[in-house]
DSSP file (Angstrom, degrees, kcal/mol; ACC not computed):
  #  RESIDUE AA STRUCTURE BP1 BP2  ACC     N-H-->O    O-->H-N    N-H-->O    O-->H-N    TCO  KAPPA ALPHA  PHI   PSI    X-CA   Y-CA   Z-CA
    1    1 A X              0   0    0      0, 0.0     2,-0.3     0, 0.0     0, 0.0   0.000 360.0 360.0 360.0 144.8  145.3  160.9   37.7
    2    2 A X        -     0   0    0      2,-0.0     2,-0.3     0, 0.0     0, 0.0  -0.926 360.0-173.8-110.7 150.5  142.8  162.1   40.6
    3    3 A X        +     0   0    0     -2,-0.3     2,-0.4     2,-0.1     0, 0.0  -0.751   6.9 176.0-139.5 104.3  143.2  161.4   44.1
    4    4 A X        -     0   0    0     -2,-0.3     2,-0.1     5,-0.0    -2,-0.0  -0.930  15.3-153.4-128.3 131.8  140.5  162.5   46.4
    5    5 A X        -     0   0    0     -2,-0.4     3,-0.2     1,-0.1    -2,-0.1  -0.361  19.6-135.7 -59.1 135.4  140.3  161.7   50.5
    6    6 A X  S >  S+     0   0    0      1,-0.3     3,-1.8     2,-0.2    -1,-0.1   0.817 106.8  56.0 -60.9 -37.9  136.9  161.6   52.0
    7    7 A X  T 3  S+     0   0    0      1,-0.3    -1,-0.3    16,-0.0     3,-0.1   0.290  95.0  59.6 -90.2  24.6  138.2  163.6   54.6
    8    8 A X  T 3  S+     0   0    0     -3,-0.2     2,-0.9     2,-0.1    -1,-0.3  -0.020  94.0  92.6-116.8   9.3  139.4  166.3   52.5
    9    9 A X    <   -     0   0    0     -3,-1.8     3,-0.1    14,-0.0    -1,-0.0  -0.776  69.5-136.3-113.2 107.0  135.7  166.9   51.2
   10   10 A X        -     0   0    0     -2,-0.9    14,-0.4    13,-0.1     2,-0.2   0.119  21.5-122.1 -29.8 147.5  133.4  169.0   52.6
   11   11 A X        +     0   0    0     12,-0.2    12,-0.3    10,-0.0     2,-0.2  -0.693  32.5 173.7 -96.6 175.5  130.1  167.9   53.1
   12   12 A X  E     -A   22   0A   0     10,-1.8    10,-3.2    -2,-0.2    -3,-0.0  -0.920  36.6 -64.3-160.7 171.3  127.2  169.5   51.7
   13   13 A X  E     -A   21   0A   0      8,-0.2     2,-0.4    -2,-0.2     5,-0.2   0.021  35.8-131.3 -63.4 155.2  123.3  169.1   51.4
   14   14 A X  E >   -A   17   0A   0      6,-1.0     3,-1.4     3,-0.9     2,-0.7  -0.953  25.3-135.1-104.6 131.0  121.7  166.3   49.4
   15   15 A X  T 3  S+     0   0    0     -2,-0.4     3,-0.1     1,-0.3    -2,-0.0  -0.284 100.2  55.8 -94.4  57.9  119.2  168.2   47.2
   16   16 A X  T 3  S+     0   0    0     -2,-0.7    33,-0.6     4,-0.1    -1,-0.3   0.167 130.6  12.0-103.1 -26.1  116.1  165.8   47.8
   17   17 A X  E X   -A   14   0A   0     -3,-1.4     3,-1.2     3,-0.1    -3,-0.9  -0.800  69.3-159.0-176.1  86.3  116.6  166.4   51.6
   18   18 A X  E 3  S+     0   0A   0      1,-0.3    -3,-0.1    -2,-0.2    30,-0.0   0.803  90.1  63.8 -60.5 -28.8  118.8  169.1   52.9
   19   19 A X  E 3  S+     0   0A   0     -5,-0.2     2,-0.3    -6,-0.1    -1,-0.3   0.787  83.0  92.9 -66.5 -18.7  119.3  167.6   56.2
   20   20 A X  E <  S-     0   0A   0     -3,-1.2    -6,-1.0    -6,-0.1     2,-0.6  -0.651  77.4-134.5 -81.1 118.7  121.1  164.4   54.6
   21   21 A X  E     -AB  13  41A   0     20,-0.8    20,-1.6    -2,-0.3     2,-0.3  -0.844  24.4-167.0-100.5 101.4  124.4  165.1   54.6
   22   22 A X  E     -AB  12  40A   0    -10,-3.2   -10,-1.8    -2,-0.6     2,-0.5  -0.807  18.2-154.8-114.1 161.7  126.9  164.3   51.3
   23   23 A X  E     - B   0  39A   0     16,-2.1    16,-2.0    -2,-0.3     2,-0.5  -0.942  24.0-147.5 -84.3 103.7  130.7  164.1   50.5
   24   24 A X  E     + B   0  38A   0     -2,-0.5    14,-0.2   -14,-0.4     3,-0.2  -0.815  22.3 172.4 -66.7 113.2  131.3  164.8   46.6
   25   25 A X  S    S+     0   0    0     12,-8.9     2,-0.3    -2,-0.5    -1,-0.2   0.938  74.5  12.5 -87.2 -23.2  134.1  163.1   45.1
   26   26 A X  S    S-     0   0    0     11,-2.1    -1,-0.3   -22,-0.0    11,-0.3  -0.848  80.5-146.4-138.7  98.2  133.9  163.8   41.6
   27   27 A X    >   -     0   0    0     -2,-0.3     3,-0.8     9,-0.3     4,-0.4   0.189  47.0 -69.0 -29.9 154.1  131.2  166.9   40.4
   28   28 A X  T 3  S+     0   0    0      1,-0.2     7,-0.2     2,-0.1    -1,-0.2  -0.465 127.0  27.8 -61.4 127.9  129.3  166.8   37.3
   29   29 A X  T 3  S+     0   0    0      5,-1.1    -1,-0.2     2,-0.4     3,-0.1  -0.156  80.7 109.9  82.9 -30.9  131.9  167.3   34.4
   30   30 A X  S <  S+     0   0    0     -3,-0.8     2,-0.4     1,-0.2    -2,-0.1   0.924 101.2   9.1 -39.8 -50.0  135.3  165.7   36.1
   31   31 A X  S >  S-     0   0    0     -4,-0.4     3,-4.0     3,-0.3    -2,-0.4  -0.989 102.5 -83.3-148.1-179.2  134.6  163.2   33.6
   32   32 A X  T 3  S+     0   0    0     -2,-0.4     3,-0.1     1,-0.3    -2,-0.0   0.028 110.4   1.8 -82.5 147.5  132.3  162.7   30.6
   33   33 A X  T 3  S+     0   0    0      1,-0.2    77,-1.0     2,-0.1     2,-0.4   0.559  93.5 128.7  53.9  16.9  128.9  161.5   31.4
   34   34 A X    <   +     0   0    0     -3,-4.0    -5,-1.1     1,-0.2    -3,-0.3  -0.907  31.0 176.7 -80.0 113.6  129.7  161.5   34.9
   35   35 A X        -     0   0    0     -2,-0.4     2,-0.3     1,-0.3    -1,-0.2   0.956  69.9 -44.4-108.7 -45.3  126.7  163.6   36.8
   36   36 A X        -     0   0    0     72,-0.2    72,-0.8    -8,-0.1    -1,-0.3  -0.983  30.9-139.9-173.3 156.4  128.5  162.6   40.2
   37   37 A X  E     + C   0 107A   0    -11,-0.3   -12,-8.9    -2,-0.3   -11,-2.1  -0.711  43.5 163.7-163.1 103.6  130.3  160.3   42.6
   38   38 A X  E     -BC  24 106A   0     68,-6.0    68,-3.7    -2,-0.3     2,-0.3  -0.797  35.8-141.3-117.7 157.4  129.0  161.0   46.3
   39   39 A X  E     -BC  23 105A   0    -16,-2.0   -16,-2.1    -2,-0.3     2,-0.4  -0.917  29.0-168.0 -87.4 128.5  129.0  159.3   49.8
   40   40 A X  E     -BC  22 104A   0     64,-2.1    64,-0.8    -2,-0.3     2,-0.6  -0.928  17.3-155.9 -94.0 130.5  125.6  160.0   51.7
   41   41 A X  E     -BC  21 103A   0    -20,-1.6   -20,-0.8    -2,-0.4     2,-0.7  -0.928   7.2-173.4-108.9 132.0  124.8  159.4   55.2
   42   42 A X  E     - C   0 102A   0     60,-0.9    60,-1.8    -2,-0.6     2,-0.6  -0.875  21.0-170.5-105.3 133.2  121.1  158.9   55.6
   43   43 A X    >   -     0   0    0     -2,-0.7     3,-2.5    58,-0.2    53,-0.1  -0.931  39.2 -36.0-123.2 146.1  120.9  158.8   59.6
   44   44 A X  T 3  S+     0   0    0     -2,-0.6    53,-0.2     1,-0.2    -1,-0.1   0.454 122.4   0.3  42.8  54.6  118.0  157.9   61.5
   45   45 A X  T 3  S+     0   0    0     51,-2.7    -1,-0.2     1,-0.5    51,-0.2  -0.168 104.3 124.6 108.8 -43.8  114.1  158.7   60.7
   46   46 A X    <   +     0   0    0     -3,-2.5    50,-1.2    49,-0.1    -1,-0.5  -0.090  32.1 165.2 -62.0 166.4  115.6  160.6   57.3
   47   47 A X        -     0   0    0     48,-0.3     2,-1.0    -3,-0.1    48,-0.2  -0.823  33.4-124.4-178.7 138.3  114.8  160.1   53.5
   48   48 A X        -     0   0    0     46,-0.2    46,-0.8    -2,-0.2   -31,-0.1  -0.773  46.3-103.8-115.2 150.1  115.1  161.6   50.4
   49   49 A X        -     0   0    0     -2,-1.0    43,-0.1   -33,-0.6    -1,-0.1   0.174  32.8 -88.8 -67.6 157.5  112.3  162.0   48.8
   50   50 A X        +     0   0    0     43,-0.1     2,-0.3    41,-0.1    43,-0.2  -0.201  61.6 146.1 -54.0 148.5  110.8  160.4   46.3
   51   51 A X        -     0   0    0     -3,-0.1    41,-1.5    41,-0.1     2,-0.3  -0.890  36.5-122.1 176.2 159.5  111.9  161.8   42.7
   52   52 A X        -     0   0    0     -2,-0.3     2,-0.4    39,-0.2    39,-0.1  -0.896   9.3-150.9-146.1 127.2  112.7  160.9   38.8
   53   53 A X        -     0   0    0     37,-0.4    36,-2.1    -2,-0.3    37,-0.3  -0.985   9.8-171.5-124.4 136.1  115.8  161.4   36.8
   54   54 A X  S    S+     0   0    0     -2,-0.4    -1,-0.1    34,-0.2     3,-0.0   0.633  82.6  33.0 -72.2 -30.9  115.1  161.9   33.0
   55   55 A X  S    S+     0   0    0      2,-0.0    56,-0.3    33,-0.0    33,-0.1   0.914 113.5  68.5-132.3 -77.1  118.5  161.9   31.4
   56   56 A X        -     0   0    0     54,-0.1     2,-0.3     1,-0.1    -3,-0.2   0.061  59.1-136.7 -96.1 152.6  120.3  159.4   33.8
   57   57 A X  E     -D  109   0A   0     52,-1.9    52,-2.6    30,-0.2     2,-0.4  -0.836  26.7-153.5-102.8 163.7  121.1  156.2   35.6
   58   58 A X  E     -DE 108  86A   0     28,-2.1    28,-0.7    -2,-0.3     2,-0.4  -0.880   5.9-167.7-131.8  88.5  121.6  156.3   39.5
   59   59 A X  E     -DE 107  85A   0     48,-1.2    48,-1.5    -2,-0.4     2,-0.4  -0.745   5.1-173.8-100.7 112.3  123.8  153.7   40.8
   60   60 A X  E     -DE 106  84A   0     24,-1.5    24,-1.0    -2,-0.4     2,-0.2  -0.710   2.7-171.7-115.8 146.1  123.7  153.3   45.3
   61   61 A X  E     - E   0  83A   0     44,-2.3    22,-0.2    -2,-0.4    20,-0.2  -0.676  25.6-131.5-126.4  85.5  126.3  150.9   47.0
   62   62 A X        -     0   0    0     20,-1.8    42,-0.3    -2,-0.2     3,-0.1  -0.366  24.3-174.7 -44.9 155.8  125.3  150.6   50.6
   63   63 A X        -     0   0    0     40,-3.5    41,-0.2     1,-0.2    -1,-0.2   0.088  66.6 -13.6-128.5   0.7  128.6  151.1   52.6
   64   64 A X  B    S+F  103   0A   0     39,-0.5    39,-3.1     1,-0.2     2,-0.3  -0.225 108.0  24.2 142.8 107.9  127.2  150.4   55.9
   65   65 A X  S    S-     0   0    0     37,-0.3     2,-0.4    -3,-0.1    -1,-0.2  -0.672  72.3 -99.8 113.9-151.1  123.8  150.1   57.6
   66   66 A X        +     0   0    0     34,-0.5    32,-0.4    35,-0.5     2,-0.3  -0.985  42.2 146.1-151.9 161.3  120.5  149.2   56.0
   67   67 A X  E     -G   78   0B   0     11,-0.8    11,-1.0    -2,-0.4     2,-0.3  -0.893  40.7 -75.9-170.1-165.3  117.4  151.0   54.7
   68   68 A X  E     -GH  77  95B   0     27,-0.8    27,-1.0    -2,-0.3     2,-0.3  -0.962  21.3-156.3-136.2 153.5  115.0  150.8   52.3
   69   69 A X  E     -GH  76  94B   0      7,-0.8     7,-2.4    -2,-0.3     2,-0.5  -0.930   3.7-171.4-131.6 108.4  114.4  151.6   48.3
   70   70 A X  E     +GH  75  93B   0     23,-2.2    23,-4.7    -2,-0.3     2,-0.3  -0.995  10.1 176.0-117.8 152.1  111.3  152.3   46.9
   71   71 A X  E    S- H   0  92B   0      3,-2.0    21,-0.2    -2,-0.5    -2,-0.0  -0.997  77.1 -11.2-146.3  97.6  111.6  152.3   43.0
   72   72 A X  S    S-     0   0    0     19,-0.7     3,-0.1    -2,-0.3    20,-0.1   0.580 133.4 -54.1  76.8  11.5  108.1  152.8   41.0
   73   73 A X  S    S+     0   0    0      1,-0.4     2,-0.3    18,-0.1    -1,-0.2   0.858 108.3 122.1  66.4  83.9  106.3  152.2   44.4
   74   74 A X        -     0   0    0      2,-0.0    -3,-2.0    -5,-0.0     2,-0.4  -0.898  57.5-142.4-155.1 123.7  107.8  148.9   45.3
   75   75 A X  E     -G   70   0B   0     -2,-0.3    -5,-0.2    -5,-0.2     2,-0.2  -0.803  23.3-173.9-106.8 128.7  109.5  149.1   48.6
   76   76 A X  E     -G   69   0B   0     -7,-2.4    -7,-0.8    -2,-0.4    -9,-0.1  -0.914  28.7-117.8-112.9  91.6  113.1  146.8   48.5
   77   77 A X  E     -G   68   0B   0     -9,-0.2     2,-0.3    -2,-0.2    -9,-0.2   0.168  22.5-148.8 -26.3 169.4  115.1  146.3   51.5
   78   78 A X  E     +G   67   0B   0    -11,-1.0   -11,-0.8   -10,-0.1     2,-0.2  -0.691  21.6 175.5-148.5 144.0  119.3  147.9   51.4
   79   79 A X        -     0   0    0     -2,-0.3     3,-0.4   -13,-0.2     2,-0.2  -0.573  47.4 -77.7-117.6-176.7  121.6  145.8   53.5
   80   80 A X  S    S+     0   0    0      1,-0.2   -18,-0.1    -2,-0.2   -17,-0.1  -0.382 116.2  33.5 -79.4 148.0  125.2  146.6   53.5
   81   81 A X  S    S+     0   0    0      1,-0.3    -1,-0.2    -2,-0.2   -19,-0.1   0.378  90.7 122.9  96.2 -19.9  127.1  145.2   50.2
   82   82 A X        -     0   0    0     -3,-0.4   -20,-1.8   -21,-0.1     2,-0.3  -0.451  47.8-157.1 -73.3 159.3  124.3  145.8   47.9
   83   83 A X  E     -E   61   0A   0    -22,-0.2     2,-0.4    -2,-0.1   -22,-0.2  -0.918   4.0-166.9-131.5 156.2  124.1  147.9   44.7
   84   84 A X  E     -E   60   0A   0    -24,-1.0   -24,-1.5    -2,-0.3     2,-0.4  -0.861   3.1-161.9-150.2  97.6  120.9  149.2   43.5
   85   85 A X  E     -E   59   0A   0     -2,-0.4     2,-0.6   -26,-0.2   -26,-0.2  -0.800   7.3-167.0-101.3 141.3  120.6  150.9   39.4
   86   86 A X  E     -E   58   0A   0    -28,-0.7   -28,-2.1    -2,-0.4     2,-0.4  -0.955  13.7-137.2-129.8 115.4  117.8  152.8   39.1
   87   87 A X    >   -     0   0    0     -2,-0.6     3,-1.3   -30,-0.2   -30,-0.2  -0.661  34.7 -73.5 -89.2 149.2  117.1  153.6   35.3
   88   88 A X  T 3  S+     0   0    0     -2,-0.4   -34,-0.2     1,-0.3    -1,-0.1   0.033 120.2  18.1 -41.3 122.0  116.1  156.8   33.7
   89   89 A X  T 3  S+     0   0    0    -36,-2.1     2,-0.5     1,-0.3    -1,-0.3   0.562  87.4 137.6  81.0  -1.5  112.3  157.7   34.5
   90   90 A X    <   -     0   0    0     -3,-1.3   -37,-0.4   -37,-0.3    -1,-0.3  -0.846  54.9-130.6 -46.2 117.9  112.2  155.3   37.4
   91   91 A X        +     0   0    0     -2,-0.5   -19,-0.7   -39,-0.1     2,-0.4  -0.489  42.8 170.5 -92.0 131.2  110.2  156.9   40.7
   92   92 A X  E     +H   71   0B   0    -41,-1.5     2,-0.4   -21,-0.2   -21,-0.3  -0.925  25.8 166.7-159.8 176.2  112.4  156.4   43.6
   93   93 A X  E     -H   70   0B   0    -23,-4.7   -23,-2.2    -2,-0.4     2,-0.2  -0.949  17.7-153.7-155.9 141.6  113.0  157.4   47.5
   94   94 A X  E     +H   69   0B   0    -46,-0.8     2,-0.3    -2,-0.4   -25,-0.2  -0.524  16.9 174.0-149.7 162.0  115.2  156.1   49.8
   95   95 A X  E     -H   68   0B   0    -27,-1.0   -27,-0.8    -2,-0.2     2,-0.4  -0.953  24.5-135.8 177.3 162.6  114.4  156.2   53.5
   96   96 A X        +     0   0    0    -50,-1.2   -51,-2.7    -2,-0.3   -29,-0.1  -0.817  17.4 177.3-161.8 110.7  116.3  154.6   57.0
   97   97 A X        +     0   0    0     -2,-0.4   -30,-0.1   -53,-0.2     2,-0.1   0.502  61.0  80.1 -61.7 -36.0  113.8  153.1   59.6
   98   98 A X  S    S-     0   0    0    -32,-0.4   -54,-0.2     2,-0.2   -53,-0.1  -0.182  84.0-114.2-103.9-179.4  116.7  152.0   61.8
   99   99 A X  S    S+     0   0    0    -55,-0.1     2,-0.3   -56,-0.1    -1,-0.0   0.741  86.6  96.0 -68.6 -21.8  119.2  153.6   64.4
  100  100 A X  S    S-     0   0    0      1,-0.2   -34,-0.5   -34,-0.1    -2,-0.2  -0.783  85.0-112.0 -29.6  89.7  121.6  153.1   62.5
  101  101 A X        -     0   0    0     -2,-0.3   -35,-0.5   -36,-0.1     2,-0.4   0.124  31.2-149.8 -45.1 144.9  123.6  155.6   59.8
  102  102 A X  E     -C   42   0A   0    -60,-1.8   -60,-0.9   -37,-0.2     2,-0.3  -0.697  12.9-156.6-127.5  90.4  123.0  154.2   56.1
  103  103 A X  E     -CF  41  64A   0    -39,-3.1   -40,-3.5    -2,-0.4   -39,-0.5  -0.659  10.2-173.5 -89.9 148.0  126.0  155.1   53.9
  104  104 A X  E     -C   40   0A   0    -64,-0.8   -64,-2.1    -2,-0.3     2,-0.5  -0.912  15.9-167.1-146.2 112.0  125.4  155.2   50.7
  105  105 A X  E     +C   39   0A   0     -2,-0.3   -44,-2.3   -66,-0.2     2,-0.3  -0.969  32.6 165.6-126.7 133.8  128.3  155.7   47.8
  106  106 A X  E     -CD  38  60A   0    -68,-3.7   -68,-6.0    -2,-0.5     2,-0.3  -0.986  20.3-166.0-158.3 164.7  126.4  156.6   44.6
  107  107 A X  E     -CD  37  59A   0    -48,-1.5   -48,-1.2    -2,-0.3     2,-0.4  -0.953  13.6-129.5-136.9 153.1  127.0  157.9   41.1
  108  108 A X  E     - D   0  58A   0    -72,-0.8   -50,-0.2    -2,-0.3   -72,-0.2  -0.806  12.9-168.1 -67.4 134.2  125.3  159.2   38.2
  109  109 A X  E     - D   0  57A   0    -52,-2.6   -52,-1.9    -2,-0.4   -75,-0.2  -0.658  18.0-137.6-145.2 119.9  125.5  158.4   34.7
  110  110 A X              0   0    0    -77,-1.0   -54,-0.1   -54,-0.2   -53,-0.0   0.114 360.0 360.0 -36.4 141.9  124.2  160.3   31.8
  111  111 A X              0   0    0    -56,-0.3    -1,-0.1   -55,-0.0   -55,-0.1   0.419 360.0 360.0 -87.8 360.0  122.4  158.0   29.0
């Protein structure tokens, strides 16, 4: 068994956008074919930029606030309670318009 508190994880850069701040819970290898399993906060005026993963699917849960998704240049609204899988070789970038923090719990998985 694992048990990890958000608040016992450091944050650290989101590498599309170093200013976008994330929480790792579970690193690439904790378990097989897991690339990751992070909390983001996108606050305010931020995005990370658009970008392609080869290998992987990319799974976002808003947790709180809204933004927007563009995937293969088709902009999709995020409200809270949505989930959004983005398949391998999909274009996508993620962005927040509003005043409002957009957290974001997302995961990788290897194909």
């Amino acid at each position: 068994m694992k048990k990890i508190s958000l608040n016992e994880v450091l944050e650290q850069p989101v590498s599309h956008n170093p200013e976008i701040a994330k929480r790792v819970f579970l690193a690439a290898g904790a378990i097989p074919g897991l690339t990751n399993l992070s909390q983001a906060v996108v606050k305010a005026g931020q995005k990370a930029d658009r970008h392609t993963h080869q290998d992987m699917y990319e799974v976002f849960v808003v947790r709180h606030g809204s933004g927007v998704i563009e995937v293969d240049d088709e902009r999709h609204p995020l409200q809270c309670d949505d989930c959004v899988v983005i398949e391998p070789g999909e274009s996508h970038e993620i962005s927040n318009p509003n005043q409002e923090d957009l957290v974001l719990l997302y995961f990788g998985l290897l194909q």
